[in-house]
C-alpha positions as CSV (number, residue, x, y, z in Angstrom):
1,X,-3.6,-75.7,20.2
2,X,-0.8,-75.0,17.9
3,X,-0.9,-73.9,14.6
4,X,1.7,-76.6,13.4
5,X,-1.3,-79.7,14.6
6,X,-3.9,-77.2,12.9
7,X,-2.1,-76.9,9.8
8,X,-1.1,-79.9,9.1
9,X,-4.4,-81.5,10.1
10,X,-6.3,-79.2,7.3
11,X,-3.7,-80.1,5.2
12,X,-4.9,-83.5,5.3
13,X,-8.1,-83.0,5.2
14,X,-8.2,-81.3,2.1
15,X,-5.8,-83.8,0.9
16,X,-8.7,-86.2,0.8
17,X,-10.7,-84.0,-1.3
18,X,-12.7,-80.5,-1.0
19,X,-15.7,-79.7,0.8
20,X,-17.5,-79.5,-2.3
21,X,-16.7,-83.0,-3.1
22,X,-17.4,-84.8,0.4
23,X,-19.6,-87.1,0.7
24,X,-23.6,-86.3,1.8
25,X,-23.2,-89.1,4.5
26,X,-20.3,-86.6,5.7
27,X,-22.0,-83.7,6.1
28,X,-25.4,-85.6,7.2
29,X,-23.0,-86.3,10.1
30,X,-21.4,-82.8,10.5
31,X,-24.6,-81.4,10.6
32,X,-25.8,-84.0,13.4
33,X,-23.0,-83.2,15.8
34,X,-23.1,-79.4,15.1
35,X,-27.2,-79.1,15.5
36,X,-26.6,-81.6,19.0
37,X,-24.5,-79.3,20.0
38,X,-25.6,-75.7,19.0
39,X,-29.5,-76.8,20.3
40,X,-28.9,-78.7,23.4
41,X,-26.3,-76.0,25.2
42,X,-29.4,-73.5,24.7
43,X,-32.0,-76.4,26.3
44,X,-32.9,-78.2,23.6
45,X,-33.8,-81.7,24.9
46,X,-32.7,-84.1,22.4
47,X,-30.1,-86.3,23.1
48,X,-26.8,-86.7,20.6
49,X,-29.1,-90.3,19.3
50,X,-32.5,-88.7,19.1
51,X,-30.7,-85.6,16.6
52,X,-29.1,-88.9,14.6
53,X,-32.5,-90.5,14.5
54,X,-34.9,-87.6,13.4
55,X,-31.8,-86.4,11.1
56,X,-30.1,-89.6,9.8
57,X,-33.1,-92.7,10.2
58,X,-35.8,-89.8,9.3
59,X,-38.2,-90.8,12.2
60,X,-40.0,-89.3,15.1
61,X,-39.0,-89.0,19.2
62,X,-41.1,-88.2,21.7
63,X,-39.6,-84.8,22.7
64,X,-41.2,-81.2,22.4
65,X,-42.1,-80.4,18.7
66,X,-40.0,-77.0,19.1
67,X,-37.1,-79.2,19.5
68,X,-37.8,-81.5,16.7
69,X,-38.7,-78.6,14.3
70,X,-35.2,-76.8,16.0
71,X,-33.3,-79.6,14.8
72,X,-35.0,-80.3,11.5
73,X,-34.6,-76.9,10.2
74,X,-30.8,-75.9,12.2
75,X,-29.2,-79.1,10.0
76,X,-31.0,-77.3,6.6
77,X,-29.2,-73.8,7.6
78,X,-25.9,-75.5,8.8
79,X,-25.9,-77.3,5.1
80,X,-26.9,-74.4,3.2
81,X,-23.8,-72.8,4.4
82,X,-21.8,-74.4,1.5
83,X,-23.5,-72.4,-0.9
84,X,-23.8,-69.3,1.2
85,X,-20.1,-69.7,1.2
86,X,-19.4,-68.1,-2.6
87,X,-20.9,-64.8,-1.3
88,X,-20.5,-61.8,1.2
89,X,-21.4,-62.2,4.3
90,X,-24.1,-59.3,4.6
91,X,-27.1,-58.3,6.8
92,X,-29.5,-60.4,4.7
93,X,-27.7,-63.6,5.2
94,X,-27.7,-62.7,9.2
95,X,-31.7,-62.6,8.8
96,X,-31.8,-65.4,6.7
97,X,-30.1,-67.4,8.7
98,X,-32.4,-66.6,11.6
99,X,-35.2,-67.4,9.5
100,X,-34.1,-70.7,8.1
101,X,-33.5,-72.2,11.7
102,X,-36.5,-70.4,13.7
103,X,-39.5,-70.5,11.3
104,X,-42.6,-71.2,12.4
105,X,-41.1,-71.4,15.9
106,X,-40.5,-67.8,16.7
107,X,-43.3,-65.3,15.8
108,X,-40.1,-62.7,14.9
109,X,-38.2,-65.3,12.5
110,X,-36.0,-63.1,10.1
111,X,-36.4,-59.8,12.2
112,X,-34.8,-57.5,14.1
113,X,-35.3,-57.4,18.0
114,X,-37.9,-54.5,18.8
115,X,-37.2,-54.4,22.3
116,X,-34.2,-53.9,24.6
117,X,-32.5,-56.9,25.9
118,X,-30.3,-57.8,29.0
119,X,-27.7,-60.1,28.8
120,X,-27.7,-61.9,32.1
121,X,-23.8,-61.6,33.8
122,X,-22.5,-59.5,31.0
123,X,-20.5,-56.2,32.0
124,X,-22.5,-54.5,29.2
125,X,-25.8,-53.6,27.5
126,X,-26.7,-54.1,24.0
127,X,-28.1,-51.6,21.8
128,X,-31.1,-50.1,21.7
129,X,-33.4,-51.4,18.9
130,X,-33.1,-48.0,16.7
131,X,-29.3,-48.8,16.9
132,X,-29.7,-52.5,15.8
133,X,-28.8,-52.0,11.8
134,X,-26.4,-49.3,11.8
135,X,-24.0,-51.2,14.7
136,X,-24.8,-54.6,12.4
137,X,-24.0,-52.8,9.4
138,X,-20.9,-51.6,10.7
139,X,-20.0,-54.9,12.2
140,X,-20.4,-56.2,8.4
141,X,-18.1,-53.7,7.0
142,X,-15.5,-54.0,9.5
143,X,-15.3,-57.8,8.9
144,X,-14.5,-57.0,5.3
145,X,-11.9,-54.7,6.0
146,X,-10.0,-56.9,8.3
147,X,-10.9,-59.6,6.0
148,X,-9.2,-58.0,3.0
149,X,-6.1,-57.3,5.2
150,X,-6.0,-60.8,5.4
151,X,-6.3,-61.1,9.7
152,X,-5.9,-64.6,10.7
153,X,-8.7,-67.1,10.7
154,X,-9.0,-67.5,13.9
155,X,-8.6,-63.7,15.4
156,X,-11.0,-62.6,13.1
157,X,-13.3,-65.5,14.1
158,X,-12.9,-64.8,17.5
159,X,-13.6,-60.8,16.8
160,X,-16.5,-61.6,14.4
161,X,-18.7,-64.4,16.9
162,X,-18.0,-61.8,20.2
163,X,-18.9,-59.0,18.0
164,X,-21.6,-60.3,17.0
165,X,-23.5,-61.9,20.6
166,X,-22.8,-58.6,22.1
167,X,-25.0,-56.4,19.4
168,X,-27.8,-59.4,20.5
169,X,-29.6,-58.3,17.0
170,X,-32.6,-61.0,17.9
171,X,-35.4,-61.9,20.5
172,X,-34.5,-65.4,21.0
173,X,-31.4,-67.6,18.6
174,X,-28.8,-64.7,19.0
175,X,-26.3,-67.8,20.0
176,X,-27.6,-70.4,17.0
177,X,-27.6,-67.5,14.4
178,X,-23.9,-66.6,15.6
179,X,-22.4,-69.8,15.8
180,X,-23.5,-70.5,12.5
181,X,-22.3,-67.3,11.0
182,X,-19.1,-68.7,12.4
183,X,-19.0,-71.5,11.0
184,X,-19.7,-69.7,7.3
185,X,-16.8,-67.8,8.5
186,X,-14.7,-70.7,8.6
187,X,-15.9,-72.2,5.3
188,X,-15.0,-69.3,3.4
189,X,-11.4,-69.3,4.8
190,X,-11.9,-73.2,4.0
191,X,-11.5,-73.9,7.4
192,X,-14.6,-76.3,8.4
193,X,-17.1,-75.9,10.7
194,X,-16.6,-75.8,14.9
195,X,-18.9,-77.5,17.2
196,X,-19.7,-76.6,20.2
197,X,-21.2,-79.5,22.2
198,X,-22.8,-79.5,26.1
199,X,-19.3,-80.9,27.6
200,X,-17.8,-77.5,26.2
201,X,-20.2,-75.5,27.8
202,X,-18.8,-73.5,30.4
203,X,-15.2,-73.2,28.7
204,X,-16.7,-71.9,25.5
205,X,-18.9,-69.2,27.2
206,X,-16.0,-68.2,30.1
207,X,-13.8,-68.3,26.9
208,X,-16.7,-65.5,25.2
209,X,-17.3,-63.5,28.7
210,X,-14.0,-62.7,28.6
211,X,-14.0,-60.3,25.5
212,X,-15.7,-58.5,27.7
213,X,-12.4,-57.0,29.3
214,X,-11.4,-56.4,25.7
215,X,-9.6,-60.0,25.5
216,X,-10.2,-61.7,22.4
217,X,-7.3,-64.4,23.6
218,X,-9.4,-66.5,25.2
219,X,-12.2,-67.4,22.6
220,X,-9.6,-67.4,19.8
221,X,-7.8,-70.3,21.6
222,X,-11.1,-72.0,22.0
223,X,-12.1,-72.1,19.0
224,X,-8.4,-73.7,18.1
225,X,-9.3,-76.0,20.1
226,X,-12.9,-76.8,19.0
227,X,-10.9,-76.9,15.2
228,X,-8.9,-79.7,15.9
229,X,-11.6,-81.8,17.2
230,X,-14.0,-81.1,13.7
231,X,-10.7,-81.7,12.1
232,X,-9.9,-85.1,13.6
233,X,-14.3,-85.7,13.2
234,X,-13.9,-85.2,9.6
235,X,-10.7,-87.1,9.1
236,X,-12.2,-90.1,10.7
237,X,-15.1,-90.1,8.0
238,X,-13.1,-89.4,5.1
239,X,-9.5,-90.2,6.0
240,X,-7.3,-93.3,6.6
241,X,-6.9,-96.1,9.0
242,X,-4.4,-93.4,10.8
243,X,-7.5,-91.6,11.5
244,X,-10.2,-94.0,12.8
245,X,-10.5,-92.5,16.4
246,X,-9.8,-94.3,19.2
247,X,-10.5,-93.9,23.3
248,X,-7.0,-92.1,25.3
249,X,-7.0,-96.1,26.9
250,X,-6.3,-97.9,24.0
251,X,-3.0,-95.5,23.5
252,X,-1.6,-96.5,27.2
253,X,2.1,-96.5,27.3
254,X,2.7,-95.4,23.5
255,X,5.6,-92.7,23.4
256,X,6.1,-93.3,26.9
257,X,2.6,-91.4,28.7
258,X,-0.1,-92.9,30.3
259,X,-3.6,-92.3,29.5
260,X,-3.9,-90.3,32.4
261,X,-1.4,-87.7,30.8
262,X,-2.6,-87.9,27.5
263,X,-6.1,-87.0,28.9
264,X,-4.5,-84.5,30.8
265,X,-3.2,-82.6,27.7
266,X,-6.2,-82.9,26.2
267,X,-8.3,-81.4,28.6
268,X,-5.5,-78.4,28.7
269,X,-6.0,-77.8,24.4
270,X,-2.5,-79.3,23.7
271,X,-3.2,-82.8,22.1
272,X,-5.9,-82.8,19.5
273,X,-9.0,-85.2,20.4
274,X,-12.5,-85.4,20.7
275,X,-14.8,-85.6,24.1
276,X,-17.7,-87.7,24.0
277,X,-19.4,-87.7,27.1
278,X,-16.5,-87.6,30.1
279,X,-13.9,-89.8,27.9
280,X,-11.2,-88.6,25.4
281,X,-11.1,-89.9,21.6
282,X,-8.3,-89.0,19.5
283,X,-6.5,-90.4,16.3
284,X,-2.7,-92.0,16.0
285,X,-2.2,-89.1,13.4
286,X,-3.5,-86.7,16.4
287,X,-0.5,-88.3,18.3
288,X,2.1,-88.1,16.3
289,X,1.4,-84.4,15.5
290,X,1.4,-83.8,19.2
291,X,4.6,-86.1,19.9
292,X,6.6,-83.9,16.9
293,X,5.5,-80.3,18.3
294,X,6.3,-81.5,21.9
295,X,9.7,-82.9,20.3
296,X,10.8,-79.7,18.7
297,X,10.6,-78.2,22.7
């Protein structure tokens, strides 16, 4: 995804207002997508409706109360991050975070791992639990530093979520805990939020494997491409008619591509959109962003 789309997207996001000024409904609906997401690629059960229903109509499903209690208390965390935002990322927000999602559901909510771990398919081990707060601490101050040298957004995103999963500082909610230290990261940088939903699945966790070999390239360009499509989610709630979001099918023919291409492109991170279920959405703005970059080729 390029930084021109990302850019100017932001730009017209904030345009519309700040984050401290949007709308509950739009962050009632933010939450919804990002708790789907975050809880269902780790097995929770409910489906993208049953997360709107408990969340947005405030009544039961009949699904596993760990899931329901998952979701209840994910959505609190992910919109506390908004006023977690003014201060330093620390060690205490990484347990409170843990806490706010997995109490009452874990018996460790809020602590460190006491045991050693194995990361299944990962070329390496994560530290021993007498090594847990001095490698988490470090991680902490080596965020700032790179922070103050002003690293871009997304490299230091990228460095901060891989960093992070690889220490593996819980027993359970290592993924939940980083994502949404990720998304604090963005917030701060006043970038918002990335989701990560079940059709992402496999290119979001190749995308993190591949740190391994020392490549941060990968999961920085995914997490462009998760940006544009909260940007283009948020634009539709807040923006203009140019941004109600539309299925690839109803674009047919426009600037001369088929829907075929223009899914095509989207699958490959190079036309901003959104996938729900196995069909593309995107946004006329979206496409003229992408027809301008492509025209300056």
């Amino acid at each position: 995804m390029k930084n021109n789309i990302l850019n100017s997207l932001r730009s017209t996001l904030l345009s519309r207002g700040s984050f401290d000024t949007f709308p509950e409904s739009v962050w009632q609906a933010a939450g919804s997508l990002n708790t789907y997401g975050t809880n269902a690629i780790e097995g929770n059960t409910l489906t993208f409706d049953e997360v709107n229903t408990v969340l947005i109509g405030r009544q039961g499903v009949k699904k596993p109360i760990r899931f329901i209690m998952e979701t209840i208390q994910h959505q609190a965390a992910f919109r506390n991050l908004m006023d977690r935002r003014a201060r330093a990322i620390d060690l205490v927000t990484v347990l409170e975070l843990h806490e706010e999602v997995f109490k009452g559901i874990l018996q460790d909510y809020g602590q460190w791992r006491r045991t050693n771990v194995m990361i299944r398919g990962a070329s390496f081990t994560p530290p021993r639990p007498e090594e847990l707060v001095p490698r988490m601490d470090a991680l902490i101050q080596e965020y700032d530093q790179r922070e103050l040298m002003g690293e871009d957004v997304f490299t230091l995103g990228a460095w901060l979520h891989y960093s992070f999963e690889t220490i593996h500082p819980f027993s359970d909610g290592n993924g939940r805990v980083g994502r949404l230290l990720l998304g604090l990261h963005f917030l701060k940088h006043n970038w918002p939020p990335v989701n990560v939903i079940p059709a992402d699945r496999k290119r979001y966790l190749d995308a993190l494997s591949k740190g391994d070999g020392g490549s941060m390239e990968p999961l920085k360009d995914h997490l462009k491409v998760a940006m544009a499509a909260s940007l283009l989610n948020f634009l539709s709630l807040v923006g203009t008619e140019t941004d109600e979001l539309r299925p690839l099918k109803r674009y047919e023919g426009e600037g001369g591509h088929s829907s075929k291409y223009l899914s095509l492109r989207a699958g490959q991170g190079e036309l901003p959109a959104v996938r729900i279920a196995n069909e593309w959405i995107t946004s006329n703005r979206a496409l003229e962003l992408y027809a301008q970059e492509v025209g300056r080729k």
